[in-house]
N, C-alpha and C positions, 0 to 999 in steps of 0.2 A: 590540323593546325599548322601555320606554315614556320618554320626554326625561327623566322625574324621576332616573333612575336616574343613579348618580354609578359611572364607568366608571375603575380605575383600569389603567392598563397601564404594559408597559415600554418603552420604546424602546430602539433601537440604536446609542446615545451610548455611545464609550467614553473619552473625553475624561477624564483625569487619576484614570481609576481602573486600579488595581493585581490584575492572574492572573499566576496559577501553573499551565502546563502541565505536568501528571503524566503520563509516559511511560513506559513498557514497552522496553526495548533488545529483547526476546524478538519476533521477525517485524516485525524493523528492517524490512526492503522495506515493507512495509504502514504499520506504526507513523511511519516517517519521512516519509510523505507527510500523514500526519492529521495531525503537527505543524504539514506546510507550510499546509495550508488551515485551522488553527485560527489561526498566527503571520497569514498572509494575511487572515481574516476581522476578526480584531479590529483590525489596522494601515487596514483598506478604514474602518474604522467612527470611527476616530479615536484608539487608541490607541496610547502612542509607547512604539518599541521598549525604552525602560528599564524600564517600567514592564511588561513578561510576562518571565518567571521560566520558563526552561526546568527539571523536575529528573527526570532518569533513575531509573526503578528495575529490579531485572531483569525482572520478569514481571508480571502483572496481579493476581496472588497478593500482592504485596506492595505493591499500590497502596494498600489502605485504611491502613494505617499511619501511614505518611508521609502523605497527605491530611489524617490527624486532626494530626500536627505544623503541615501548614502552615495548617491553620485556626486552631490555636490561638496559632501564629504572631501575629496579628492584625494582617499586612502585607496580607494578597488579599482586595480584594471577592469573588472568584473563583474556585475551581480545575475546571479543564477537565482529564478523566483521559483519557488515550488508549492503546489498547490493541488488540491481536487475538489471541485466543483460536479456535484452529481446527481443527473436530472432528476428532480420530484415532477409533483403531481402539479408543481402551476408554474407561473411562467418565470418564477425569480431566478432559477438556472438563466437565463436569457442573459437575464439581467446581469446578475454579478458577474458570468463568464467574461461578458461583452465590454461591461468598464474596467474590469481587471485588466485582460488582455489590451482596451485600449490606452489606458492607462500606462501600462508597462513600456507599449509600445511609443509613448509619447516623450518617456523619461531616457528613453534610449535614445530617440532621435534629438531631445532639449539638450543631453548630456554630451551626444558623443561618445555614451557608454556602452560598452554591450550589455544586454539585459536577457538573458536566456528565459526563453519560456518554456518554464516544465509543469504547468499549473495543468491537471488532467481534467478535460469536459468529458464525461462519460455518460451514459444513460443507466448504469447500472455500478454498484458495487464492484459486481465480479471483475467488469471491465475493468475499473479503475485496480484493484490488485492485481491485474493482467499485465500492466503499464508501468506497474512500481515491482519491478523483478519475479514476474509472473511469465505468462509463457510470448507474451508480448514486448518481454527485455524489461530495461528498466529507464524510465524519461529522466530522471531528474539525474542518471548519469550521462544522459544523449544531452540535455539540455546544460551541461557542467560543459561539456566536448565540444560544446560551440559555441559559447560563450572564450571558450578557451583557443578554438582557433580563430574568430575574431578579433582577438585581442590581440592575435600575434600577424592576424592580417594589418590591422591601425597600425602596428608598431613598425612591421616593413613600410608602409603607406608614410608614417612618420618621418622614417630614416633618412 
């Protein structure tokens, strides 16, 4: 890259800014540990517990919703969505993965918010505990961590 080039990035500050963790009750074993390492990742980085917003909804189907409320909210630099979707025997894995994730991805681009996606498509159980602090890490603090340097990408972008 050549010096002239003006490099903007985000860091890992989350010092006095405001998420909203969006959660799935639907495959709580899975979904309850993505909370713990997205609550975990952003408190490791500098964020204080008043300041993340746990809110339930039943499934991943009804994550984009509620998302666009709490964006329009205008309380979260952030929301972090966590969820596990995992394949059965017909085709409605397809389905709810598909509008979730487009969904989400809709409220992000409507808002201008970051919307981290940690909602886990897996074909299996095991998988999905693999993904939620298993030997595959943990998404829903990977998904906390970029939502978190996005936010502080907009805010240089802002400045």
């Amino acid at each position: 890259m050549s010096p002239a080039v003006r490099v903007i990035e985000g860091d890992l500050v989350a010092r006095d800014l405001r998420f909203a963790i969006l959660a799935a009750r639907f495959n709580s074993l899975v979904v309850d540990r993505l909370i713990e390492g997205a609550i975990d990742a952003l408190v490791r980085h500098g964020a204080a517990d008043k300041n993340i917003e746990l809110v339930r909804v039943p499934g991943a189907f009804e994550m984009p919703v509620v998302a666009s409320r709490l964006a329009r909210s205008g309380r979260y630099q952030g929301v972090i969505a966590l969820g596990a979707v995992i394949e059965g025997d017909t085709a409605h894995f397809e389905f709810v993965a598909g509008q979730c994730a487009a969904g989400l991805a809709r409220v992000a681009h409507d808002h201008g918010l970051p919307v981290g996606f940690g909602v886990l498509t897996t074909a299996t159980m095991e998988q999905a505990l693999d993904r939620a602090g298993g030997k595959a890490g943990n998404k829903g603090a990977e998904a906390a961590l970029a939502v978190l340097e996005t936010v502080n990408v907009i805010k240089r972008l802002d400045a």
